[in-house]
KOLMARSE-693940 format. One line per field, with one value per atom (N, C-alpha, C): atom name; x, y, z; residue number from 1. Coordinates in steps of 0.2 Angstrom, whole numbers, always signed. Layout:
BEGIN
atom [CA  ...]
u [X  ...]
v [Y  ...]
w [Z  ...]
seq [NUM  ...]
% end
This chain:
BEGIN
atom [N  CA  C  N  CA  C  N  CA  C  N  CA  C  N  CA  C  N  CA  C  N  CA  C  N  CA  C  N  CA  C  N  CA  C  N  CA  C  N  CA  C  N  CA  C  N  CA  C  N  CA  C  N  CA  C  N  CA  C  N  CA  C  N  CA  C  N  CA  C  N  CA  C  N  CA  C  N  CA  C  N  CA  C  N  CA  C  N  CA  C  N  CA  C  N  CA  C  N  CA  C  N  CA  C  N  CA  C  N  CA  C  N  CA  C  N  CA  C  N  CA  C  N  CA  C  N  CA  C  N  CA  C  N  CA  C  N  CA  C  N  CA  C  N  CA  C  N  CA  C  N  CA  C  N  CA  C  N  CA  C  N  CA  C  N  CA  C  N  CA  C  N  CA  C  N  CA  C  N  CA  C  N  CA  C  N  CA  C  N  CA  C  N  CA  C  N  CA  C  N  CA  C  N  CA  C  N  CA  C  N  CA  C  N  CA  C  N  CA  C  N  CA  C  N  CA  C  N  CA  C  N  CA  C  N  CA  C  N  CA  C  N  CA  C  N  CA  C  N  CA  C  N  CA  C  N  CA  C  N  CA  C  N  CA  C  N  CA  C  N  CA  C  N  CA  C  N  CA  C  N  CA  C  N  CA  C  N  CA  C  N  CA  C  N  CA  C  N  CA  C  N  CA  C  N  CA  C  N  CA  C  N  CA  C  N  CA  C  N  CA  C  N  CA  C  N  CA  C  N  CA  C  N  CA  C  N  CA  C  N  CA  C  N  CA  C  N  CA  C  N  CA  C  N  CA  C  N  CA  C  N  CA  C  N  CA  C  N  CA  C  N  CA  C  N  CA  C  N  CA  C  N  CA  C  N  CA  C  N  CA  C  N  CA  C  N  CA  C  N  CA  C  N  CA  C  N  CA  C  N  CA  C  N  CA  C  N  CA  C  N  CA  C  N  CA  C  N  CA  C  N  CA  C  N  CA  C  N  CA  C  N  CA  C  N  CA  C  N  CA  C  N  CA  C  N  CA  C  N  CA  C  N  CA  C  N  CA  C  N  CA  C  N  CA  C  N  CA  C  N  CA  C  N  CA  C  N  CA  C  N  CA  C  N  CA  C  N  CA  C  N  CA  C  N  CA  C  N  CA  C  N  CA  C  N  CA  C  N  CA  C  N  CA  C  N  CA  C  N  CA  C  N  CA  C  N  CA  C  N  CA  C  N  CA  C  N  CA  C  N  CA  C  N  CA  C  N  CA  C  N  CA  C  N  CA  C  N  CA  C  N  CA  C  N  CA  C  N  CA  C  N  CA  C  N  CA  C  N  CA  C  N  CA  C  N  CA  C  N  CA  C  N  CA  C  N  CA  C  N  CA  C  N  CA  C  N  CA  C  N  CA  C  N  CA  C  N  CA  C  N  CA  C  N  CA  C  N  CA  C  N  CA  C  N  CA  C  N  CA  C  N  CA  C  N  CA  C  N  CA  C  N  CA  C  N  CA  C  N  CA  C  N  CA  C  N  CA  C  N  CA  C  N  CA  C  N  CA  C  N  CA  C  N  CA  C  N  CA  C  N  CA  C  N  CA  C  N  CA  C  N  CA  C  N  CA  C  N  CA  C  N  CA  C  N  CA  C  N  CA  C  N  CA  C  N  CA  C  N  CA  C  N  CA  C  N  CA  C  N  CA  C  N  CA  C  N  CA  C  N  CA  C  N  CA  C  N  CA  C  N  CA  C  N  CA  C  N  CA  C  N  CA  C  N  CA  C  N  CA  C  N  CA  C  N  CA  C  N  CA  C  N  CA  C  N  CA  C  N  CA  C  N  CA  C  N  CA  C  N  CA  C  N  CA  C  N  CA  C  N  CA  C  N  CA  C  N  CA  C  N  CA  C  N  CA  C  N  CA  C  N  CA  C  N  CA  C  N  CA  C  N  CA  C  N  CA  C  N  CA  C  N  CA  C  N  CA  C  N  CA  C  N  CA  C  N  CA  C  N  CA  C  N  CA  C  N  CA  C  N  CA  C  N  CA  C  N  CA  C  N  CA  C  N  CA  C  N  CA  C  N  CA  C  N  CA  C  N  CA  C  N  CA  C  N  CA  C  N  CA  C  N  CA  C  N  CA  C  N  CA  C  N  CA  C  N  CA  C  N  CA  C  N  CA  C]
u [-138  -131  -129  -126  -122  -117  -119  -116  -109  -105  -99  -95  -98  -97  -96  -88  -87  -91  -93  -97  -93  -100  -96  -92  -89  -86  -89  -90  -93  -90  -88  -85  -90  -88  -93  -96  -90  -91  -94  -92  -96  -102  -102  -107  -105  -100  -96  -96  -98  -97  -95  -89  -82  -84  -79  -83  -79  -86  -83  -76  -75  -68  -67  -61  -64  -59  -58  -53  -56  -56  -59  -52  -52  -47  -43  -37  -33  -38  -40  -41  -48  -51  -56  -56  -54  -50  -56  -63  -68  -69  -66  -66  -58  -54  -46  -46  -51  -50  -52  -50  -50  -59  -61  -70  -76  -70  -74  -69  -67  -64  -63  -61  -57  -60  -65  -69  -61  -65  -59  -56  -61  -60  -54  -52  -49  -54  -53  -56  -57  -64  -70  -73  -77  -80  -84  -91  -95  -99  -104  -105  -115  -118  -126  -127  -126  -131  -130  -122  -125  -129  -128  -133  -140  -142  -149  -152  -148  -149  -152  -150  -151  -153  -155  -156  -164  -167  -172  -174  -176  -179  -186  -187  -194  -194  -201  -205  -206  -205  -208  -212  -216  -222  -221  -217  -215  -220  -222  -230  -232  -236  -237  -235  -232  -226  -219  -218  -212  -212  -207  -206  -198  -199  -190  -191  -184  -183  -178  -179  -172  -170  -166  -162  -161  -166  -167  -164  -161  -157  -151  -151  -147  -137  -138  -132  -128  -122  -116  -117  -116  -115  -125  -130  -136  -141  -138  -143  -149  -153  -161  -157  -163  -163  -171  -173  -179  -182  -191  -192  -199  -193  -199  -205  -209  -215  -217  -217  -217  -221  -225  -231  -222  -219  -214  -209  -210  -205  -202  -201  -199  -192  -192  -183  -181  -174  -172  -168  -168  -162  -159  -153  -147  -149  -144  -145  -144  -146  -144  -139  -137  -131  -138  -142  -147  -152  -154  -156  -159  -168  -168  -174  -177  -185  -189  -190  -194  -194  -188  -187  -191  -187  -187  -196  -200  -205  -208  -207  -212  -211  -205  -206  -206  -208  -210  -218  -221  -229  -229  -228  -225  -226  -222  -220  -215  -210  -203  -197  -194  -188  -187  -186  -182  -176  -173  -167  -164  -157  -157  -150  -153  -146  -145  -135  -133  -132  -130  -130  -121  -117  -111  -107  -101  -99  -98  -101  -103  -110  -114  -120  -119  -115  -114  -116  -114  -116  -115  -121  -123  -126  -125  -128  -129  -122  -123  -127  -131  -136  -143  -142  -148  -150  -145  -144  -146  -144  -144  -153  -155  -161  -168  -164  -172  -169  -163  -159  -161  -158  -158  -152  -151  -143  -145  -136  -134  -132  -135  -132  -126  -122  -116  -114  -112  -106  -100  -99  -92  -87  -87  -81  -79  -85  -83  -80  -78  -78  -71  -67  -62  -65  -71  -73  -78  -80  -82  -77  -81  -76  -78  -84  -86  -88  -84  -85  -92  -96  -102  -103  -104  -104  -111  -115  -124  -121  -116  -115  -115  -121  -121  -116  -109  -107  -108  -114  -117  -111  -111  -106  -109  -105  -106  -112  -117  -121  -125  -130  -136  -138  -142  -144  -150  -153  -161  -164  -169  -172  -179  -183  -191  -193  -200  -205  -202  -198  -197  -192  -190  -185  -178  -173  -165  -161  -156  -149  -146  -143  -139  -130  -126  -119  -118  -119  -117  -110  -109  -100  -100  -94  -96  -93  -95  -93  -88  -91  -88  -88  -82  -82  -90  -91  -98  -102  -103  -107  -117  -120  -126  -132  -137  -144  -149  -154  -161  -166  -168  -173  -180  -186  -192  -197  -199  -203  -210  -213  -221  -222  -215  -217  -217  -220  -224  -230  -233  -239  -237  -234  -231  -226  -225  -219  -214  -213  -204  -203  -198  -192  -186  -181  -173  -171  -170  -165  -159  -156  -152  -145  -145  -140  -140  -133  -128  -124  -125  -122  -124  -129  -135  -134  -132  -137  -141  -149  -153  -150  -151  -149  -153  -153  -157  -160  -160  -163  -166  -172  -174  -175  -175  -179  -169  -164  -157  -155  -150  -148  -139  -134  -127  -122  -116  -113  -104  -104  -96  -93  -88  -80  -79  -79  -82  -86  -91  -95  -94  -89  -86  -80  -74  -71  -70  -77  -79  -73  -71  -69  -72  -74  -78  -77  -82  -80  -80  -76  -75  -82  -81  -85  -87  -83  -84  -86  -86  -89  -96  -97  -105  -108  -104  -108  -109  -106  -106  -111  -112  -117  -121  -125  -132  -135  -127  -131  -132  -128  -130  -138  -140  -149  -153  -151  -155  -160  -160  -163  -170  -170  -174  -181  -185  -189  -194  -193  -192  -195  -200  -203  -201  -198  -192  -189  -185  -178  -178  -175  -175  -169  -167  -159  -156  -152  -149  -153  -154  -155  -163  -166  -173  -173  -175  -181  -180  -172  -172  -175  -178  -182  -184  -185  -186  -193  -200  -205  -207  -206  -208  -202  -202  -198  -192  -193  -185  -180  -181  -177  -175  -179  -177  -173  -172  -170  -163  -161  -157  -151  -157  -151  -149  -155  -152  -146  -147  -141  -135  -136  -128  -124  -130  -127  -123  -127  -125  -119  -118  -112  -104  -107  -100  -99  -105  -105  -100  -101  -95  -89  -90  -81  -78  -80  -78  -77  -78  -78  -83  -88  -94  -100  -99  -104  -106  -111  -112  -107]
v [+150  +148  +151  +148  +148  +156  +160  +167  +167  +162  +158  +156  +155  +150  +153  +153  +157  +155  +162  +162  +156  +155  +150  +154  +155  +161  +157  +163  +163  +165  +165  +169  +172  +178  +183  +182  +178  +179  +172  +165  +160  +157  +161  +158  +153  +148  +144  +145  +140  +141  +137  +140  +136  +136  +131  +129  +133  +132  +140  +139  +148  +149  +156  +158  +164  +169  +164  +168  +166  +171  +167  +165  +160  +159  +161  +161  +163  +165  +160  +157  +153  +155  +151  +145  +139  +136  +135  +134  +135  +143  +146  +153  +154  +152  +149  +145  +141  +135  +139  +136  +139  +140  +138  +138  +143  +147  +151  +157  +162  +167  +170  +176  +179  +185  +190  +196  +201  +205  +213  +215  +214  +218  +211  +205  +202  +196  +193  +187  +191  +191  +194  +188  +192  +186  +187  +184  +187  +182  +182  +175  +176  +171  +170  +175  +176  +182  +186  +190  +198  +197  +189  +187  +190  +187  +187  +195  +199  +206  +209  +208  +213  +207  +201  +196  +192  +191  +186  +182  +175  +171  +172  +171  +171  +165  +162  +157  +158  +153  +156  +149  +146  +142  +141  +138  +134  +130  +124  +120  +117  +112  +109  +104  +107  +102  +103  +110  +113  +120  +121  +129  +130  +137  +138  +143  +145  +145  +152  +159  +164  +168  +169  +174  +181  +187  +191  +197  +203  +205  +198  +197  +191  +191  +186  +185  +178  +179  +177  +174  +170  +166  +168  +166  +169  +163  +158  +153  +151  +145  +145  +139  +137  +131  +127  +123  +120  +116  +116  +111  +108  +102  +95  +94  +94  +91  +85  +79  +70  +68  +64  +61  +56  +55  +50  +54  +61  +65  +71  +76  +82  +83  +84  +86  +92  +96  +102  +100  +103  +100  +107  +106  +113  +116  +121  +126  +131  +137  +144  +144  +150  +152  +155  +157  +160  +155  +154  +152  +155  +157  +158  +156  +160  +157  +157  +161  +162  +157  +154  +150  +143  +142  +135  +135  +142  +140  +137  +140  +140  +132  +130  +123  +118  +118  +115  +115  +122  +122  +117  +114  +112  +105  +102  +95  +93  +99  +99  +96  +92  +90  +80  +77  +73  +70  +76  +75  +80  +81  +88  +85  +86  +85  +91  +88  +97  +95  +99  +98  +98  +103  +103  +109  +107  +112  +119  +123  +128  +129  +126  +126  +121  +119  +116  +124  +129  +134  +133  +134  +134  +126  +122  +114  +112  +112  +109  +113  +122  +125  +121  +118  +115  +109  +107  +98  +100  +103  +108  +106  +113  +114  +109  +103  +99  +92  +92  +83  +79  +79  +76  +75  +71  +70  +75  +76  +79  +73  +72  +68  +72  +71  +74  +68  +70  +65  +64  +56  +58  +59  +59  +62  +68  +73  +78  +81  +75  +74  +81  +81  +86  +92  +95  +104  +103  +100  +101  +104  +109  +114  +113  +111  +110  +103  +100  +93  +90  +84  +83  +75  +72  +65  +64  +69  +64  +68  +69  +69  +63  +60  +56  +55  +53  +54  +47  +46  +43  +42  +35  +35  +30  +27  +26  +33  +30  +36  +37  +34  +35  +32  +39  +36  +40  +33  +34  +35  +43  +44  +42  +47  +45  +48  +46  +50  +48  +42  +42  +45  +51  +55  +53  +54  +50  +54  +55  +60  +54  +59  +57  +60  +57  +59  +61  +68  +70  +72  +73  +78  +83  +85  +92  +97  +101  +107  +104  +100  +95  +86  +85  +76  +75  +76  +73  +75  +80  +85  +82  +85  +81  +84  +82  +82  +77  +81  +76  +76  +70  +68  +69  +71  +70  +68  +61  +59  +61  +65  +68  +74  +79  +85  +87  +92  +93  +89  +89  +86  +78  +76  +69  +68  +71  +72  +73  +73  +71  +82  +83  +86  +86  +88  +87  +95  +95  +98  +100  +105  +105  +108  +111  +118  +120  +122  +123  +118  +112  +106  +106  +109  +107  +117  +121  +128  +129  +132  +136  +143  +143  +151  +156  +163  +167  +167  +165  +161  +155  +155  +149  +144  +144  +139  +134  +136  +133  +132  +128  +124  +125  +126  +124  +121  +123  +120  +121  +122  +123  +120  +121  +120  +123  +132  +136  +142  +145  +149  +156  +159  +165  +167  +162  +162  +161  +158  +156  +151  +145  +137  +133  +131  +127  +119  +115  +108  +106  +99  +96  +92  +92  +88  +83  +79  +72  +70  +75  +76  +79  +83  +87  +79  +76  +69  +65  +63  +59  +64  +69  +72  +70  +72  +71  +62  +58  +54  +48  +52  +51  +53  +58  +58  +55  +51  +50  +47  +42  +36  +40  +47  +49  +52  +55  +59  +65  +68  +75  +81  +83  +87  +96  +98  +104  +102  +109  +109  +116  +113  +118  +121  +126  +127  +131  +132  +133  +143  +148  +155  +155  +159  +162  +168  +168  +161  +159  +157  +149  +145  +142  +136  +134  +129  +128  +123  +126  +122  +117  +117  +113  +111  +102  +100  +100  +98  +97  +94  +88  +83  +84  +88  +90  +95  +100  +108  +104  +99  +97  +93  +92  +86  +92  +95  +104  +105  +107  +113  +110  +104  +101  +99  +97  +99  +106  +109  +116  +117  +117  +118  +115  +108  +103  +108  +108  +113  +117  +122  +128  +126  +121  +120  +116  +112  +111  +116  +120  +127  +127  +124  +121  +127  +132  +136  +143  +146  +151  +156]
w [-158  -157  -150  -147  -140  -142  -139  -139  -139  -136  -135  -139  -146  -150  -159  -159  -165  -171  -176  -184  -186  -189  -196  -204  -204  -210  -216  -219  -227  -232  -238  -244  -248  -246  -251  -258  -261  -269  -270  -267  -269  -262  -257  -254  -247  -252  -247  -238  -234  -227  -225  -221  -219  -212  -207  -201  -194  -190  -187  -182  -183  -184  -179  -175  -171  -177  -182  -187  -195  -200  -207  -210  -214  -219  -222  -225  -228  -237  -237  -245  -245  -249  -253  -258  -256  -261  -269  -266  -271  -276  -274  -277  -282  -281  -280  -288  -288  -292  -299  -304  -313  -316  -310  -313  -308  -305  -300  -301  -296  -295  -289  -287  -281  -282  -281  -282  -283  -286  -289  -283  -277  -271  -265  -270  -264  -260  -259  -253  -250  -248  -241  -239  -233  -229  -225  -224  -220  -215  -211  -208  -208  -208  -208  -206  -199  -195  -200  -203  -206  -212  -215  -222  -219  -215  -211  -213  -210  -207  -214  -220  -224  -229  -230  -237  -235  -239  -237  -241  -243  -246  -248  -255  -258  -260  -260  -261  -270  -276  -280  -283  -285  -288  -294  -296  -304  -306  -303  -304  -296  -298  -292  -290  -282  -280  -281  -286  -285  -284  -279  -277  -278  -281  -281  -275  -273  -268  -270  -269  -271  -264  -264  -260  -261  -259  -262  -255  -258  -266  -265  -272  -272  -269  -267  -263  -266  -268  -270  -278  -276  -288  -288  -283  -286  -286  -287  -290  -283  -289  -284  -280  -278  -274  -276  -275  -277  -271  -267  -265  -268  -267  -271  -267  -266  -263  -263  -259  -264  -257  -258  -255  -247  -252  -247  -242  -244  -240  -246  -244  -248  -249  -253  -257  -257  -253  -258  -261  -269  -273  -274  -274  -272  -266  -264  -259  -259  -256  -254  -249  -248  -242  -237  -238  -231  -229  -222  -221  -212  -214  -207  -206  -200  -196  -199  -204  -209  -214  -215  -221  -219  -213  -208  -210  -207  -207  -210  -216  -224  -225  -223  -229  -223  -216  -212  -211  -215  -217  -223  -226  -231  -231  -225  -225  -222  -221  -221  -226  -224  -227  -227  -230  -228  -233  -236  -239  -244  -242  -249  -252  -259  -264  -270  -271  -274  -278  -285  -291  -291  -288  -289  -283  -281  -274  -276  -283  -283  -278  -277  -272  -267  -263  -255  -253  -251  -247  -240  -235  -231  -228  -233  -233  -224  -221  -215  -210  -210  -208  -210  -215  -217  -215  -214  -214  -205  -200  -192  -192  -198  -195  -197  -202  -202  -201  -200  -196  -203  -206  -213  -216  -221  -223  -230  -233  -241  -243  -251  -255  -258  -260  -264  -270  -276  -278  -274  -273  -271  -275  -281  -287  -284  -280  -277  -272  -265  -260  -258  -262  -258  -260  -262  -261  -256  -250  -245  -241  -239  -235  -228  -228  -220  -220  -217  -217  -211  -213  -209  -210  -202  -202  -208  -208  -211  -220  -222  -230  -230  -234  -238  -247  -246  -254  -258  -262  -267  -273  -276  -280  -287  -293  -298  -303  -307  -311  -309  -308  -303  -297  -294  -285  -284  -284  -282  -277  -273  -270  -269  -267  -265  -270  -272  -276  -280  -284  -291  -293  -290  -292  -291  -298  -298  -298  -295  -295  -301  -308  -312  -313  -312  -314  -320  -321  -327  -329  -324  -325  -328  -334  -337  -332  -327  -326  -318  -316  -311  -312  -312  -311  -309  -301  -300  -302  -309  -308  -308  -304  -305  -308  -310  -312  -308  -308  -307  -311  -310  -314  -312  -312  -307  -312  -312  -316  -318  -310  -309  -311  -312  -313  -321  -320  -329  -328  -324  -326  -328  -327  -327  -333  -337  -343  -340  -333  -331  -333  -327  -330  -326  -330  -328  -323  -319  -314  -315  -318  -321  -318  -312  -309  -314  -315  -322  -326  -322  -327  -333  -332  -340  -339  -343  -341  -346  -343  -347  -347  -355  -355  -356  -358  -360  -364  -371  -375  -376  -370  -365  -372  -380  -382  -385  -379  -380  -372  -371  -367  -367  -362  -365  -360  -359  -357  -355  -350  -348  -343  -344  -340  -333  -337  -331  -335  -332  -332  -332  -327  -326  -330  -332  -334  -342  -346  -353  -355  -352  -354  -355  -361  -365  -363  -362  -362  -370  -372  -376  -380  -385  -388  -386  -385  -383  -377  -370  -365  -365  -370  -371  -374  -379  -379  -375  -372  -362  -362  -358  -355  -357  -363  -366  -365  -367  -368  -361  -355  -349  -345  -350  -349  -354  -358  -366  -364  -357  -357  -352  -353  -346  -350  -348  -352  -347  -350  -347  -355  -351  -355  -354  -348  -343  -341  -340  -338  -336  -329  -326  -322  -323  -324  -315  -315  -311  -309  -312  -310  -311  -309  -310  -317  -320  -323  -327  -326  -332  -334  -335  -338  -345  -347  -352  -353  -355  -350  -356  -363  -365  -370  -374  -378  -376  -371  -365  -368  -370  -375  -379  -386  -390  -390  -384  -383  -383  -378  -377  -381  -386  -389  -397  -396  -402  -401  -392  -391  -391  -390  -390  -398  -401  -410  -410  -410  -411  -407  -400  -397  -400  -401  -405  -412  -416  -423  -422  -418  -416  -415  -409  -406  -411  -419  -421  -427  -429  -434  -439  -437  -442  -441  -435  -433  -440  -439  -445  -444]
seq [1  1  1  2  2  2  3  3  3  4  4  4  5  5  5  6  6  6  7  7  7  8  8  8  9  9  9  10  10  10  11  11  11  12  12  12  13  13  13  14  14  14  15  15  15  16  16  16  17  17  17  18  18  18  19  19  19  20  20  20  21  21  21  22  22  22  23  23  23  24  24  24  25  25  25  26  26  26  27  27  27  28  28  28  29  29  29  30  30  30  31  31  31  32  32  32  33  33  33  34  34  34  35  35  35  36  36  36  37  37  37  38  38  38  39  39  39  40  40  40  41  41  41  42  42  42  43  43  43  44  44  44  45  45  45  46  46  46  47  47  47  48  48  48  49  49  49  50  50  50  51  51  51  52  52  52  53  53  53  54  54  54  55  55  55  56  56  56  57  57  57  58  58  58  59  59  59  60  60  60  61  61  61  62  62  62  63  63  63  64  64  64  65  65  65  66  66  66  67  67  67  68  68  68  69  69  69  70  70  70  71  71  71  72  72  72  73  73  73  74  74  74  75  75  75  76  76  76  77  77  77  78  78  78  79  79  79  80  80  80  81  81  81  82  82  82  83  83  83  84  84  84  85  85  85  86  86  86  87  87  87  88  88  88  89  89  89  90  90  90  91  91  91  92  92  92  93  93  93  94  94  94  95  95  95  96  96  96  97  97  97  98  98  98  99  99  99  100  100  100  101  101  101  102  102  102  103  103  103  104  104  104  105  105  105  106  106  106  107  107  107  108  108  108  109  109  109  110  110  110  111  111  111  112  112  112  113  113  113  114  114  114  115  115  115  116  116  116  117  117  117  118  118  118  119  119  119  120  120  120  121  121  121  122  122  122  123  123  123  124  124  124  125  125  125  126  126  126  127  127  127  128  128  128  129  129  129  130  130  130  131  131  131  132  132  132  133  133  133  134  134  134  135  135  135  136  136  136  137  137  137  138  138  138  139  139  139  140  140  140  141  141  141  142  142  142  143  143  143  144  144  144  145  145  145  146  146  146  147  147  147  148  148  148  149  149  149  150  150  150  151  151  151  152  152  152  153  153  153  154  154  154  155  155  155  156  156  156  157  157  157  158  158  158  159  159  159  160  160  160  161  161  161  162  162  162  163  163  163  164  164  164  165  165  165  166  166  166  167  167  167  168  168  168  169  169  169  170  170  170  171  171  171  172  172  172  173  173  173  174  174  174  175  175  175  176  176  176  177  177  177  178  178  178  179  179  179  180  180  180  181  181  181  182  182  182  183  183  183  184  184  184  185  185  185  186  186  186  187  187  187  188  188  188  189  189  189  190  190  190  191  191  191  192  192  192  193  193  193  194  194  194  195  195  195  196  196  196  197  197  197  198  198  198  199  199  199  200  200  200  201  201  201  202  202  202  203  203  203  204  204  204  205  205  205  206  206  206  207  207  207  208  208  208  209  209  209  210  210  210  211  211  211  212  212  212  213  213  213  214  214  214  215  215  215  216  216  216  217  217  217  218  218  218  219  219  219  220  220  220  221  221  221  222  222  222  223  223  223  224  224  224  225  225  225  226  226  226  227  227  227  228  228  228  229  229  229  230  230  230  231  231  231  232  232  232  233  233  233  234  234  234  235  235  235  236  236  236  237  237  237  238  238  238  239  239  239  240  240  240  241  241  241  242  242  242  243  243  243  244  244  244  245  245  245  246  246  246  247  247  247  248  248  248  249  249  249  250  250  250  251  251  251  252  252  252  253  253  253  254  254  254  255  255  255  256  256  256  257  257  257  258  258  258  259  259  259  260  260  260  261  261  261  262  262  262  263  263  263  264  264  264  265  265  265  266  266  266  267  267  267  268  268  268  269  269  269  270  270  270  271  271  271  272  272  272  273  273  273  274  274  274  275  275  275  276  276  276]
% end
């Protein structure tokens, strides 16, 4: 970067990076909004380079042809990032807030990139650093178009319920935690049994052999019955033996379909007073 040329500000607590500024923001409107928050300590702000200084990326090998991607010691909401490996060109699905020479390198050993898509403006992050260092467009929902915080002529925003990529691979409009909220599908991974991509639209949780589902996450607001139905039955048609969730080491590696069509019994069981 041109010595000349002000940071790009970050918000400490969701990652988010805003476009450079010789001044940071009043407000974090993504931190602001009922499904995220404002840290105890106040809107903070910090910019890549000090990320750089003290954070790094690990590579980590879930199967072949997928690496998750973490940000160690973990920085802001936490989550991975994934890259697809596809004979047709490589996928990141979600993003990180850091990105450096190191990172660039790895997944230019790799293949590089030829497109990254996010699950939901919980993980835009950094996007337009990423979209910089490999010249590649972001898919987005556009149901989501107003929480880009840094606007960018190569965001691709993709619209109705599916939008299909390379390698077989399909972005699904799940909704749920966001209007756009998205999943992927990847039909080769698992050994060819498909698995679902799930951020937190889908979350795996701790007790990886369940799956659930919110509003928001931080704040524990529940989606509706009737939407956890849409959800499920907006992948019904897919098949997926994993699911892989939004943190390390979520995953669910086997009986994907079933994990999923269980937890959502169960979740509706509850919100209607049917639970144990």
């Amino acid at each position: 970067m041109n010595p000349d040329t002000p940071a790009a500000p970050i918000c400490v607590t969701c990652g988010t990076q805003y476009p450079p500024s010789e001044t940071s923001p009043d407000r974090c409107p993504i931190c602001e909004d009922e499904r995220q928050y404002v840290g105890l300590d106040g809107q903070k702000w910090t910019t890549l380079e000090e990320v750089r200084r003290d954070h790094r990326n690990v590579f980590f090998p879930m199967e072949d042809g997928v690496t998750a991607i973490l940000t160690k010691p973990s920085f802001a909401i936490g989550q991975r990032a994934f890259l697809m490996e596809a004979p047709g060109g490589n996928l990141l699905w979600d993003c990180v807030t850091l990105l450096d020479e190191a990172t660039v390198q790895e997944i230019r050993n790799r293949g590089g990139l030829a497109a990254i898509a996010i699950s939901h403006p919980h993980y835009y992050s950094a996007m337009v650093e990423w979209m910089d260092a490999f010249d590649v467009p972001v898919y987005l929902h556009a149901e989501d178009r107003q929480w880009v915080m840094r606007p960018d002529s190569r965001i691709r925003f993709w619209e109705g319920e599916t939008h299909a990529l390379g390698g077989g691979m399909k972005l699904v409009r799940a909704g749920g935690h966001f209007p756009g909220g998205t999943v992927l599908h990847h039909p080769a991974a698992a050994s060819g049994a498909g698995a679902l991509f799930s951020g937190d639209i889908i979350q795996v949780v701790p007790d990886r052999r369940w799956v659930s589902f919110m509003y928001s996450y931080p704040n524990l607001i529940p989606l509706s019955a009737a939407e956890v139905r849409r959800m499920v039955d907006c992948v019904a048609s897919y098949r997926f033996d994993r699911i892989y969730g939004a943190f390390h080491p979520m995953q669910v590696m086997s009986n994907g379909e079933e994990v999923l069509a269980r937890s959502a019994e169960r979740y509706i069981r509850f919100l209607q007073g049917d639970g144990r």
